[in-house]
PyMOL Python script that loads the backbone (N, CA, C, O; Angstrom):
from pymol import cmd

cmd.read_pdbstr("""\
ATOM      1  N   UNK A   1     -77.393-152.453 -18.616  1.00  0.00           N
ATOM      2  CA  UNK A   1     -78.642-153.156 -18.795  1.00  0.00           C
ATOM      3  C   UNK A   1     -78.879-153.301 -20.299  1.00  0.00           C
ATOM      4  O   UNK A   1     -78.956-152.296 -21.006  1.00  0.00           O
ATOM      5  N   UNK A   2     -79.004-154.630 -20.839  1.00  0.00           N
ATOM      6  CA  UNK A   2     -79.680-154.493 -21.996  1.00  0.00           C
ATOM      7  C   UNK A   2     -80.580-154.046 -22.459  1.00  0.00           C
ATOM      8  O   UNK A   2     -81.474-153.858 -21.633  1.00  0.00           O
ATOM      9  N   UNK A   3     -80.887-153.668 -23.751  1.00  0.00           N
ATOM     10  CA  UNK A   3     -82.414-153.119 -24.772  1.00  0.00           C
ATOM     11  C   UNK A   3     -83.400-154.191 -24.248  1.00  0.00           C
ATOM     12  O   UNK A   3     -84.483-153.772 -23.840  1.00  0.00           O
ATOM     13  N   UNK A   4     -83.180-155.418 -24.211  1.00  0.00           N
ATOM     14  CA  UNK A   4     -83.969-156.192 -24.279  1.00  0.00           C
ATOM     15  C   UNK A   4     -85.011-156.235 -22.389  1.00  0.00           C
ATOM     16  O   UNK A   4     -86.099-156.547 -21.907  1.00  0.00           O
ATOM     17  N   UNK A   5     -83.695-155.687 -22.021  1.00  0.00           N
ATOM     18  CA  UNK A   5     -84.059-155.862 -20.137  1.00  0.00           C
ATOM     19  C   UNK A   5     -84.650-154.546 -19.698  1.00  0.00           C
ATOM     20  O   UNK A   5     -85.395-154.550 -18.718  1.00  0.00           O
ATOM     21  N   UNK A   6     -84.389-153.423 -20.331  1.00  0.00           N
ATOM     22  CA  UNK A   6     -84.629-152.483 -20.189  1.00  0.00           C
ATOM     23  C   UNK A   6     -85.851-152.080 -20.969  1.00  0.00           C
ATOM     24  O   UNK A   6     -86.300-151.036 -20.495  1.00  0.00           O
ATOM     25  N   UNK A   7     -86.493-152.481 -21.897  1.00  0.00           N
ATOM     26  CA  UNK A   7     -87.951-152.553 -22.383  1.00  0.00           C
ATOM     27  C   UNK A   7     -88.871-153.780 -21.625  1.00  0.00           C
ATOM     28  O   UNK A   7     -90.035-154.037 -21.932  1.00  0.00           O
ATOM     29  N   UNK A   8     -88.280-154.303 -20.830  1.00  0.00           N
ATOM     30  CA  UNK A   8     -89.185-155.515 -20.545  1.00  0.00           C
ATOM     31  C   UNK A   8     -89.450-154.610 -18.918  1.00  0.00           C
ATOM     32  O   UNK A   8     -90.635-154.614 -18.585  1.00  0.00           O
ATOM     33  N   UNK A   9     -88.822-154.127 -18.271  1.00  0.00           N
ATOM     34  CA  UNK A   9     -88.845-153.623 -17.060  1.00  0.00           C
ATOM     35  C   UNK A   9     -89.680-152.053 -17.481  1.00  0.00           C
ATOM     36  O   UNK A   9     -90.525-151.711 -16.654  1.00  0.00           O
ATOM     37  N   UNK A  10     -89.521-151.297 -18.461  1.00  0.00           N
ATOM     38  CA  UNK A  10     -90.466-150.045 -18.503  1.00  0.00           C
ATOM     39  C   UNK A  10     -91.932-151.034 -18.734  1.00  0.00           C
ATOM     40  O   UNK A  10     -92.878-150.901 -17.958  1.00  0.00           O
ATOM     41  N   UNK A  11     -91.968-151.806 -19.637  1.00  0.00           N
ATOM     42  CA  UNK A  11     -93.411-152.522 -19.758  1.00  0.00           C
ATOM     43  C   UNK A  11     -94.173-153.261 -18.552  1.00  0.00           C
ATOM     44  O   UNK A  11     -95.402-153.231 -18.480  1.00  0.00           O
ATOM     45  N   UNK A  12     -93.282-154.002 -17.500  1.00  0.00           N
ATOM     46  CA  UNK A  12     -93.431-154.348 -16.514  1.00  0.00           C
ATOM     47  C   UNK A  12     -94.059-152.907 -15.029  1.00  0.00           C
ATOM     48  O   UNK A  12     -94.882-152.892 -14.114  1.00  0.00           O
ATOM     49  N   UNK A  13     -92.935-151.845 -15.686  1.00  0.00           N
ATOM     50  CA  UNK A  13     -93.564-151.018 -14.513  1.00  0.00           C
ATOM     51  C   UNK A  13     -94.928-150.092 -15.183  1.00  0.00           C
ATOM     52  O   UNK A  13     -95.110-149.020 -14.607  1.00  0.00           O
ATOM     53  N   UNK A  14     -95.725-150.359 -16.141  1.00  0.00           N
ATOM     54  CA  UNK A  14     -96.807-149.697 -16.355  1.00  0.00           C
ATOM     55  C   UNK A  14     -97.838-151.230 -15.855  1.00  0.00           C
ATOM     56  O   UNK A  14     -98.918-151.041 -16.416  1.00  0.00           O
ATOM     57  N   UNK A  15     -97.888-152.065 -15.370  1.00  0.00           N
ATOM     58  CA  UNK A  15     -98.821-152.819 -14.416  1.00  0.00           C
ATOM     59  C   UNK A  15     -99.255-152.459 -13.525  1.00  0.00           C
ATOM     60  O   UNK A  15     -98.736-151.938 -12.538  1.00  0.00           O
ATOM     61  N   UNK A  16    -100.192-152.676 -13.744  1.00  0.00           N
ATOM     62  CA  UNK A  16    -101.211-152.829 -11.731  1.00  0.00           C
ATOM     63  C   UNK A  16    -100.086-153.317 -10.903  1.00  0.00           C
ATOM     64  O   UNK A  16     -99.244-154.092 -11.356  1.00  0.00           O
ATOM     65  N   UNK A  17    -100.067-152.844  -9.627  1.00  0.00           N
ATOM     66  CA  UNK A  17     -99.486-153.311  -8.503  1.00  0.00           C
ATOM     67  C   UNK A  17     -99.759-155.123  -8.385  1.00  0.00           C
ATOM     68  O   UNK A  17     -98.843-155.875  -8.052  1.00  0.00           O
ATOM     69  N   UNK A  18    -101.055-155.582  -8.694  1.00  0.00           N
ATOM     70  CA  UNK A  18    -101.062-157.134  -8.192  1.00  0.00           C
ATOM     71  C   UNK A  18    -100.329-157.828  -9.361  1.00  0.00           C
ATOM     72  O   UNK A  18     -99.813-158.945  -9.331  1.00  0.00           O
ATOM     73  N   UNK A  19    -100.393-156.663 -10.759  1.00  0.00           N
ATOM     74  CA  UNK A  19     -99.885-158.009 -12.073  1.00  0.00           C
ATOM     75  C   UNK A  19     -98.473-157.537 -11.770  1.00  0.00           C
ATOM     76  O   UNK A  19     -97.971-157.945 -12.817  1.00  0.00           O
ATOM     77  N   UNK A  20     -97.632-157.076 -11.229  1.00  0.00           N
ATOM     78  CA  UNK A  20     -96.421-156.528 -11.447  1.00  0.00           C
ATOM     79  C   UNK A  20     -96.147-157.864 -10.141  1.00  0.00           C
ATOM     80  O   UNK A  20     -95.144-158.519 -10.421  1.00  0.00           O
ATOM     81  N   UNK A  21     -96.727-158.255  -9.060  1.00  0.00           N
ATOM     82  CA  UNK A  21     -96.456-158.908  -8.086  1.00  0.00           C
ATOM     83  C   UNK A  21     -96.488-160.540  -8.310  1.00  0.00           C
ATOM     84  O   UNK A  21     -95.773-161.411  -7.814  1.00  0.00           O
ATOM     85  N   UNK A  22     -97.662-160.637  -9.309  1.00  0.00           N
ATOM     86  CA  UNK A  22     -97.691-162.075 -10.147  1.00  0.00           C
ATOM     87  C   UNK A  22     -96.117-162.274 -10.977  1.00  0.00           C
ATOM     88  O   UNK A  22     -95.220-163.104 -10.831  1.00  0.00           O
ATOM     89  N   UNK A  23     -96.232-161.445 -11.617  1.00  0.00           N
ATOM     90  CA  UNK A  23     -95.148-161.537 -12.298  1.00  0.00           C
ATOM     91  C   UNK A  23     -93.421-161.789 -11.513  1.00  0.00           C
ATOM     92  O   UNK A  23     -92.636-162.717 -11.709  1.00  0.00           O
ATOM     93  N   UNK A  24     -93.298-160.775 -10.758  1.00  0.00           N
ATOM     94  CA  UNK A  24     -91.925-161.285  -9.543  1.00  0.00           C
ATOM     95  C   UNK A  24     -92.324-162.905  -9.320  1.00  0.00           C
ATOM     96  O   UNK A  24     -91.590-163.874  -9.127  1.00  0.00           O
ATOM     97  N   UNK A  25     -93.368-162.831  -9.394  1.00  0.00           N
ATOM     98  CA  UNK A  25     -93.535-164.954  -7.871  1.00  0.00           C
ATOM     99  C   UNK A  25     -93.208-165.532  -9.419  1.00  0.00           C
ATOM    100  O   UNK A  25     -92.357-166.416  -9.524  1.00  0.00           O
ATOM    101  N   UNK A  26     -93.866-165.045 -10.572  1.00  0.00           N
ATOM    102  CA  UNK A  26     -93.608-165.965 -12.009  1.00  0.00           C
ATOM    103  C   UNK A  26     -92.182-166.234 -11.954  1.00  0.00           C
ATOM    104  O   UNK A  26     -91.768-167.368 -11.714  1.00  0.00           O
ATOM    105  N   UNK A  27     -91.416-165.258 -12.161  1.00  0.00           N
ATOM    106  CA  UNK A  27     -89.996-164.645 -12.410  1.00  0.00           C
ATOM    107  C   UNK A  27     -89.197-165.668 -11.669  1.00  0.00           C
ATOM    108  O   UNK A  27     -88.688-166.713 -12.074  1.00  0.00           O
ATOM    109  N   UNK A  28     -89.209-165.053 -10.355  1.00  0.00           N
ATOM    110  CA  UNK A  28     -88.703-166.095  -9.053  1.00  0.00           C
ATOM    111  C   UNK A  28     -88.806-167.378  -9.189  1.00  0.00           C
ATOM    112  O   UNK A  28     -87.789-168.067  -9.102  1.00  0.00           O
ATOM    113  N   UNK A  29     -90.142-167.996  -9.448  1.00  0.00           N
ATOM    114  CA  UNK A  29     -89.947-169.157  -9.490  1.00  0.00           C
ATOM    115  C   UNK A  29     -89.839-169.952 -10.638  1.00  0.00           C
ATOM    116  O   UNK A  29     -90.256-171.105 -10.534  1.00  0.00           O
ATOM    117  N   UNK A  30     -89.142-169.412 -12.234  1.00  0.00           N
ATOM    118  CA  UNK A  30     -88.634-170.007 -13.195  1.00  0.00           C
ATOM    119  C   UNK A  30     -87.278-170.058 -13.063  1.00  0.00           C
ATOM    120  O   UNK A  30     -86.570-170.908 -13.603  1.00  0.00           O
ATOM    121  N   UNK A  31     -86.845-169.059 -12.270  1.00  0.00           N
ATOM    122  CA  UNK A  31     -84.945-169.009 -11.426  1.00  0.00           C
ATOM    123  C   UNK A  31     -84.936-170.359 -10.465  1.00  0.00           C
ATOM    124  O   UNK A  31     -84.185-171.284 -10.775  1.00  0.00           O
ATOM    125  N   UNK A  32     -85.956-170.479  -9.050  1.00  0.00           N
ATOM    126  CA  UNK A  32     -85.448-171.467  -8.715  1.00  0.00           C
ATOM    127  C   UNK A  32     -86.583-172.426  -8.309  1.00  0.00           C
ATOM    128  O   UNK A  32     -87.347-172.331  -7.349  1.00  0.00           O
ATOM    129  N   UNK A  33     -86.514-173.409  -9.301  1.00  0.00           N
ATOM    130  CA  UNK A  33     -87.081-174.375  -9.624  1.00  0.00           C
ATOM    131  C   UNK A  33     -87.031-175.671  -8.727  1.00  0.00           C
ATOM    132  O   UNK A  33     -87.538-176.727  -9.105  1.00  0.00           O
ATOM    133  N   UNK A  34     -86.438-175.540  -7.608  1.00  0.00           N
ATOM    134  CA  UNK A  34     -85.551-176.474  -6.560  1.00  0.00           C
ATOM    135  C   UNK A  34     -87.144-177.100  -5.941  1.00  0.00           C
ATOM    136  O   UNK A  34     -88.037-176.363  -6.359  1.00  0.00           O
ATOM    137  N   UNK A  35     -87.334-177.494  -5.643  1.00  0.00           N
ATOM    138  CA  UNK A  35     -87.958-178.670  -4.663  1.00  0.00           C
ATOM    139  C   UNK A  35     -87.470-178.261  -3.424  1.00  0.00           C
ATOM    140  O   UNK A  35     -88.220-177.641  -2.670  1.00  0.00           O
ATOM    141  N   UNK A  36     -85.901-178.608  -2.985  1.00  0.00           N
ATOM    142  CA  UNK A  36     -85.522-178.559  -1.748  1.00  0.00           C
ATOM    143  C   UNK A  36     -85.498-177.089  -0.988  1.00  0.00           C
ATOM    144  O   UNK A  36     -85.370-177.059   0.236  1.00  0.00           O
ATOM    145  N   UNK A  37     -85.637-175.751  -1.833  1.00  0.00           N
ATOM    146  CA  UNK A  37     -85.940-174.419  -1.606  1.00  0.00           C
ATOM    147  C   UNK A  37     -87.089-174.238  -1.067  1.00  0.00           C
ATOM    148  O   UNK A  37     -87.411-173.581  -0.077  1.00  0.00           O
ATOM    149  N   UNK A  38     -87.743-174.920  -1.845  1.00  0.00           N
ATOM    150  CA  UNK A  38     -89.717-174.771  -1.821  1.00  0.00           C
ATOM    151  C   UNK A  38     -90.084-175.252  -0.293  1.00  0.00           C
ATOM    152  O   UNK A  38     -90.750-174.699   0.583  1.00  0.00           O
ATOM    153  N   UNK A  39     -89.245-176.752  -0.332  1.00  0.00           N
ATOM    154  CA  UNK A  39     -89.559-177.158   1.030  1.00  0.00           C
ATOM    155  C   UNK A  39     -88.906-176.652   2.297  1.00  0.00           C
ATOM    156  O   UNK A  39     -89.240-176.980   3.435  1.00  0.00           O
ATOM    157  N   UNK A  40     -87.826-175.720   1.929  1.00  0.00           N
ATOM    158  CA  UNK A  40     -87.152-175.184   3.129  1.00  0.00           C
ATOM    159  C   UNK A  40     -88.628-173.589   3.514  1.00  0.00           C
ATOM    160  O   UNK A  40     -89.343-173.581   4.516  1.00  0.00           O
ATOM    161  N   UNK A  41     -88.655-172.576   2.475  1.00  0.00           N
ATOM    162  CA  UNK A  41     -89.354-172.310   2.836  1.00  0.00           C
ATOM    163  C   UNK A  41     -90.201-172.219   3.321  1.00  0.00           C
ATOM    164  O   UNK A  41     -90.626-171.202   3.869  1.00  0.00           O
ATOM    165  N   UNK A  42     -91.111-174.141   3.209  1.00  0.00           N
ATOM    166  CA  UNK A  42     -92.581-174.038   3.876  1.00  0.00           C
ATOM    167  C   UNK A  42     -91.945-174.491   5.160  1.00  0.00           C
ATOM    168  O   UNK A  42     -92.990-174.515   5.810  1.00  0.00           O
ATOM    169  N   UNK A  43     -91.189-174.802   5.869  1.00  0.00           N
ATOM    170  CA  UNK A  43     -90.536-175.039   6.854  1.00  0.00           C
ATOM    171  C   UNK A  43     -90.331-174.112   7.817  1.00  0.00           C
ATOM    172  O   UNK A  43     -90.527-174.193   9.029  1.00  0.00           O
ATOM    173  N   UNK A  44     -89.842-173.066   7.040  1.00  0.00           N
ATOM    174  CA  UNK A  44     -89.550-171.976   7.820  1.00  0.00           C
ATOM    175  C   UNK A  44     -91.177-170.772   8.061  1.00  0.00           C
ATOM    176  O   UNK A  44     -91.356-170.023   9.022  1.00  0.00           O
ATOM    177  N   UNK A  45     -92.032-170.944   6.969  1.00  0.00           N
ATOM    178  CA  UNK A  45     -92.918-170.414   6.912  1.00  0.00           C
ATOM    179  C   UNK A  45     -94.094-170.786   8.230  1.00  0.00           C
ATOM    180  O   UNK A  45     -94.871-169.924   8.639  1.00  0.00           O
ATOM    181  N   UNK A  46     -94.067-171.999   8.706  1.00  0.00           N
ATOM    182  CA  UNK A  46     -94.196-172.898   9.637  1.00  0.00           C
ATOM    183  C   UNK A  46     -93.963-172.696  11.000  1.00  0.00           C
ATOM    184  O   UNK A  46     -94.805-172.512  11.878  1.00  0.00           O
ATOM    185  N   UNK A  47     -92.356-172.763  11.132  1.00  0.00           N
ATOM    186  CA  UNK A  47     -91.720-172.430  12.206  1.00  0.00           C
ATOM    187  C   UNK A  47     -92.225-170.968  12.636  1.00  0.00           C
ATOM    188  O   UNK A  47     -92.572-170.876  13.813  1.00  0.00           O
ATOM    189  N   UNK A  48     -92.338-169.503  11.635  1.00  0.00           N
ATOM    190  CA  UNK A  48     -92.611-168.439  12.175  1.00  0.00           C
ATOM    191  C   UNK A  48     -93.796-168.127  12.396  1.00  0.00           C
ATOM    192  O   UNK A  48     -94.091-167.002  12.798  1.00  0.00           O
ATOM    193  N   UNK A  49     -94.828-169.221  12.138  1.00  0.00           N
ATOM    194  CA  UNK A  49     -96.221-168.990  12.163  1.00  0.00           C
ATOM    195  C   UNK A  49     -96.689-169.635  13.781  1.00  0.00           C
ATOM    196  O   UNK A  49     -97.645-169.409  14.524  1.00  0.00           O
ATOM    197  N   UNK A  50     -95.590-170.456  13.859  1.00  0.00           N
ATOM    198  CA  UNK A  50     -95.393-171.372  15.721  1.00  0.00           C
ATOM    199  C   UNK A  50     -95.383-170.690  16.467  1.00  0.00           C
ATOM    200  O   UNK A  50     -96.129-170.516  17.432  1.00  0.00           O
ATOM    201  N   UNK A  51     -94.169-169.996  15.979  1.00  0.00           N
ATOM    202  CA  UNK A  51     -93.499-168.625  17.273  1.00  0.00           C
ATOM    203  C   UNK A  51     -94.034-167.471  17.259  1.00  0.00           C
ATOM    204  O   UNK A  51     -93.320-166.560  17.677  1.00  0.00           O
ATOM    205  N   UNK A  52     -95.545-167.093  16.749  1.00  0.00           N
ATOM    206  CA  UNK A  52     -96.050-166.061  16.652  1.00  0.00           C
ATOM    207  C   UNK A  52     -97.435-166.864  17.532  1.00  0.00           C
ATOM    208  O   UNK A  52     -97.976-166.276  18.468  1.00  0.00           O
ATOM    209  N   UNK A  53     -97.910-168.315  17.063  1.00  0.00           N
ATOM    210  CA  UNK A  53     -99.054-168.795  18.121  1.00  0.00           C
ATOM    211  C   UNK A  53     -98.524-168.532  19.221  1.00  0.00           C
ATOM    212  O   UNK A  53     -99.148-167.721  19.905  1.00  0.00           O
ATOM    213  N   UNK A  54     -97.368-169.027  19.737  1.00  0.00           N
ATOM    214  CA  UNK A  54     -97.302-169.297  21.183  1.00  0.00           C
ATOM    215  C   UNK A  54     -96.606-167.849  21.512  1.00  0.00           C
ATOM    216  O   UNK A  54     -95.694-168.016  22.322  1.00  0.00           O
ATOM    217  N   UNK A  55     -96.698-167.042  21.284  1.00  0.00           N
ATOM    218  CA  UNK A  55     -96.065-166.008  21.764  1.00  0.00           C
ATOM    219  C   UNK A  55     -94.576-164.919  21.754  1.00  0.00           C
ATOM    220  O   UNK A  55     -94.385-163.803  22.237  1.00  0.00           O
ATOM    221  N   UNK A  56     -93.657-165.900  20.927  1.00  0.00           N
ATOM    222  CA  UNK A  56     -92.469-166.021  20.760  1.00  0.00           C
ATOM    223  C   UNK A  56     -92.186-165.083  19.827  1.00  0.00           C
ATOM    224  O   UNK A  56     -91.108-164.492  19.865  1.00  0.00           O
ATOM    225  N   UNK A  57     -92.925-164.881  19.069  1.00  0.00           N
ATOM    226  CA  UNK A  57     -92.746-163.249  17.695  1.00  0.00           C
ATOM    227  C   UNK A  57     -93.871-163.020  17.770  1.00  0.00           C
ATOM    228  O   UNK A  57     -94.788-163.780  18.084  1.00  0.00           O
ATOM    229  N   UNK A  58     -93.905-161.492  17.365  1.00  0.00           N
ATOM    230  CA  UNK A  58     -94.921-160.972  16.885  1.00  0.00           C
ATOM    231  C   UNK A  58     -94.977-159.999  15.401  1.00  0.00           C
ATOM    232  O   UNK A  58     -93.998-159.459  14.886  1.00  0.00           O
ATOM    233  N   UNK A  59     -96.132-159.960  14.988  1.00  0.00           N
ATOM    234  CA  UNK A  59     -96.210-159.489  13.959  1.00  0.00           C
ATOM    235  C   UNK A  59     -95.990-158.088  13.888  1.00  0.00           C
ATOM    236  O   UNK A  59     -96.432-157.571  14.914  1.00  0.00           O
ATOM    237  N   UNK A  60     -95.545-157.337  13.192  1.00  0.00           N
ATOM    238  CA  UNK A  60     -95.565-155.662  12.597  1.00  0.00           C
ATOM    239  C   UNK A  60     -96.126-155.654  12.118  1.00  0.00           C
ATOM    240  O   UNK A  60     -96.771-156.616  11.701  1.00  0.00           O
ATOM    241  N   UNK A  61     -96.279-154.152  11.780  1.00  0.00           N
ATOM    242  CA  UNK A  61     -96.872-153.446  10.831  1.00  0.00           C
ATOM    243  C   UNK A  61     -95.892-152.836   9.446  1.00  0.00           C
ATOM    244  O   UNK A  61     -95.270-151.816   9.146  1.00  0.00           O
ATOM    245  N   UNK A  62     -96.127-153.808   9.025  1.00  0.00           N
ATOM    246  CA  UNK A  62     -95.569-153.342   7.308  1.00  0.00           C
ATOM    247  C   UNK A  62     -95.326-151.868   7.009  1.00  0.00           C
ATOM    248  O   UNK A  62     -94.255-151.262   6.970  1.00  0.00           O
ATOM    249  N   UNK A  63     -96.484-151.459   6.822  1.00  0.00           N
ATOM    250  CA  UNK A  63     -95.782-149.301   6.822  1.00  0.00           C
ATOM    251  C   UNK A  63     -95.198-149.049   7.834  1.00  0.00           C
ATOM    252  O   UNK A  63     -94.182-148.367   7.703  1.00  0.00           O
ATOM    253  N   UNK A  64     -95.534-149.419   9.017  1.00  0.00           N
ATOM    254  CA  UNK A  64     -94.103-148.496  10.241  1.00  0.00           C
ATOM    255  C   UNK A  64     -92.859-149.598  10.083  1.00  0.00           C
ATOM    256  O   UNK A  64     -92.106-149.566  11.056  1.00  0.00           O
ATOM    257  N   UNK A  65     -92.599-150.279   9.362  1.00  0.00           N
ATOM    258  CA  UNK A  65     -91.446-151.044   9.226  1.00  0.00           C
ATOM    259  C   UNK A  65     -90.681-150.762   8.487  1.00  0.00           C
ATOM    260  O   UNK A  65     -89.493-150.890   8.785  1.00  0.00           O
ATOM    261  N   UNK A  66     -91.218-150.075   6.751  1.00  0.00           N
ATOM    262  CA  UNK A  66     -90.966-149.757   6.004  1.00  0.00           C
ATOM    263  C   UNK A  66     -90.564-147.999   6.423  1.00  0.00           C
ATOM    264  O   UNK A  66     -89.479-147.418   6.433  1.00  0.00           O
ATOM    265  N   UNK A  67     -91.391-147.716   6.612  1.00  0.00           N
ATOM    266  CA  UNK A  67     -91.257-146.124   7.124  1.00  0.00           C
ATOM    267  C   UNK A  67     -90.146-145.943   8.471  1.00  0.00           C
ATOM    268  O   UNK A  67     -89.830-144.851   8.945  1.00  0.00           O
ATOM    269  N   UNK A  68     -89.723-147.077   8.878  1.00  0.00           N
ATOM    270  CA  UNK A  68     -88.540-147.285  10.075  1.00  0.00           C
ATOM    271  C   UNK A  68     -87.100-147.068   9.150  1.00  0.00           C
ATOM    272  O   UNK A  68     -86.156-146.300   9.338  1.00  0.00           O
ATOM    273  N   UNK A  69     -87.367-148.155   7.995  1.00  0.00           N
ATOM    274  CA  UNK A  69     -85.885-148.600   7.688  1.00  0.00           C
ATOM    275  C   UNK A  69     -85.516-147.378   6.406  1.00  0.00           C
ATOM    276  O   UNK A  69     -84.460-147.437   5.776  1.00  0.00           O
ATOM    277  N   UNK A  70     -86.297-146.575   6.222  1.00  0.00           N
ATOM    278  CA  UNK A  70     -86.333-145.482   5.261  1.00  0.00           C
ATOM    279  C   UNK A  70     -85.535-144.457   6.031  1.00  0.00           C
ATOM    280  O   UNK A  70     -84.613-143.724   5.671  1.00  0.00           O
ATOM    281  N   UNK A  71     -86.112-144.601   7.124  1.00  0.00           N
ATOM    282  CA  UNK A  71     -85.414-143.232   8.036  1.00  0.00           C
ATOM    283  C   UNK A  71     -84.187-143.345   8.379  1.00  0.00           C
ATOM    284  O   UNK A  71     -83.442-142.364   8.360  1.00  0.00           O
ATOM    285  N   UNK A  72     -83.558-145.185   8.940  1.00  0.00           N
ATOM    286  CA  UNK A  72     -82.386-145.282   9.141  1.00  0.00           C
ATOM    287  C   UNK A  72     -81.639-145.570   7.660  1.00  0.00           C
ATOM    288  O   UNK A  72     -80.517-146.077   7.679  1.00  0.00           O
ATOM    289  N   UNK A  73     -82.289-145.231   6.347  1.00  0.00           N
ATOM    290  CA  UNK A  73     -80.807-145.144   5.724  1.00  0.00           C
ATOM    291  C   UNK A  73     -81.057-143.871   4.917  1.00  0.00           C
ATOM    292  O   UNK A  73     -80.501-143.675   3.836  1.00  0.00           O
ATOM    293  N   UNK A  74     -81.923-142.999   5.487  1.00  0.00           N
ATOM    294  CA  UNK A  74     -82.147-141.407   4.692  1.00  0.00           C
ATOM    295  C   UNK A  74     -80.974-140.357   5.340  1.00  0.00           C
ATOM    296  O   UNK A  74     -80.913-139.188   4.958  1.00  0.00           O
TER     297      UNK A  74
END
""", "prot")
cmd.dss("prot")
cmd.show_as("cartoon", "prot")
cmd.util.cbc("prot")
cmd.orient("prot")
């Protein structure tokens, strides 16, 4: 890791949780700048919001999901 990457990431992890989260969507989206990404996502963002109206997925719970996949690789 560079000096340069490696002072930007200790400065990054003394943020608030929401500015550290602004910053990833900043980050992310100066990498990909695509149009055709943007629109695949809202596509898909779409599609899983369908299959959760009509019944077809359902939503979790974020901590027992997280606290699931911790256990299968602890």
């Amino acid at each position: 890791m560079s000096e340069i990457l490696a002072n930007l990431e200790a400065q990054a992890l003394k943020l608030a949780p929401e500015e550290r989260a602004l910053l990833v969507h900043r980050l992310i989206d100066s990498v990909w700048e695509n149009q055709s990404v943007e629109e695949a996502w809202a596509r898909e963002v779409e599609r899983r919001c369908v299959a959760i109206d009509c019944g077809e997925d359902e939503l979790l719970n974020p901590t027992e999901v997280i606290q699931s996949l911790r256990q299968q690789i602890s």
